[in-house]
N, C-alpha and C positions, 0 to 999 in steps of 0.2 A: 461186641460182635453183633452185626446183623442178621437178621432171619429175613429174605426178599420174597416175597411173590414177585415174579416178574414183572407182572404189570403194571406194580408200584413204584416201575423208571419213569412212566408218565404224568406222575406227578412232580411238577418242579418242585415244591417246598420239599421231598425228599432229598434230591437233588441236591439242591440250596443245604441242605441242613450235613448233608454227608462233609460239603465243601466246606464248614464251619464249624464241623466237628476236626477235620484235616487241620486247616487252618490255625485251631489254635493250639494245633500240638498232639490231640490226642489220636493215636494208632487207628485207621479203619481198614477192618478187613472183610470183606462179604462173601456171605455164602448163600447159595441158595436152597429157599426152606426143602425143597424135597430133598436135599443131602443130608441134613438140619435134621430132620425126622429118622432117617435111618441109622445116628449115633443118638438120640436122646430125645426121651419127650419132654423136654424142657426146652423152650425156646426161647427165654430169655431167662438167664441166671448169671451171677457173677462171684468171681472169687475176692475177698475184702484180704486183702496184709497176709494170703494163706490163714486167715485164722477163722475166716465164716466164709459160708455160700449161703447165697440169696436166690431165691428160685421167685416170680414173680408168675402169676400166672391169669391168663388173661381169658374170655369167652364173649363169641362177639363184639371184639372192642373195648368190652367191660373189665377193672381187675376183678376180680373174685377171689383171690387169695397172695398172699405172699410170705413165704417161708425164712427165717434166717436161723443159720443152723452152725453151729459150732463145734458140732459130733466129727470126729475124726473120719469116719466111715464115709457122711455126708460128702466133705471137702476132696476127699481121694477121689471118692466116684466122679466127681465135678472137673478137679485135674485130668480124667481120664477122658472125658469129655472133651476137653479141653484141649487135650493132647491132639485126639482125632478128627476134632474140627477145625481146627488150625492147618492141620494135611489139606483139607478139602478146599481153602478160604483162598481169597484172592487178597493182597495186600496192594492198599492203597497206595501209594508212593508219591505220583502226579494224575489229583483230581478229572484234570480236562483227558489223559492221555488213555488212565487205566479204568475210568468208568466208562469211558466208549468201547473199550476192549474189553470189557466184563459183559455187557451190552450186546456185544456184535456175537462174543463165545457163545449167547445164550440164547439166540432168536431162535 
């Protein structure tokens, strides 16, 4: 899942990279970070086989930490997360069609 600041449409290599994540199969859905903040202060984390969550975490650009955690507790709260950002996310389908329409939703 993506976390967008808006203004990060103006760069093509994002762009480019969304359409080549699409492309080779893997699911893109976007949301935008101020939605992003309102379920979790985690803005990039992942769930592995349901058996870990990976919380990565960044400050100015930099990583500064990253969690991988295999506590039951962890994984639920991350599903739950999960749950609720999925509600809010836009699924990619057709690159050229639905990133212009994510785009136009959001000026």
């Amino acid at each position: 899942m993506w976390s967008i600041k808006f203004l990060i449409f103006k760069r093509p290599s994002i762009i480019k990279q969304i359409k080549l994540d699409f492309d080779s199969g893997m699911g893109v859905w976007l949301i935008m970070e101020d939605d992003l903040i309102k379920i979790t202060p985690e803005k990039d984390f992942g769930i592995w086989d349901e058996e870990y969550v990976c919380k990565v975490r960044l400050k100015k650009g930099q990583y500064i930490d990253v969690e991988l955690s295999s506590r039951t507790k962890d994984i639920d709260e991350a599903k739950k997360w999960q749950e609720k950002i999925l509600k809010k996310t836009n699924r990619i389908n057709n690159t050229d069609i639905d990133l212009k329409e994510f785009i136009v939703k959001h000026l």
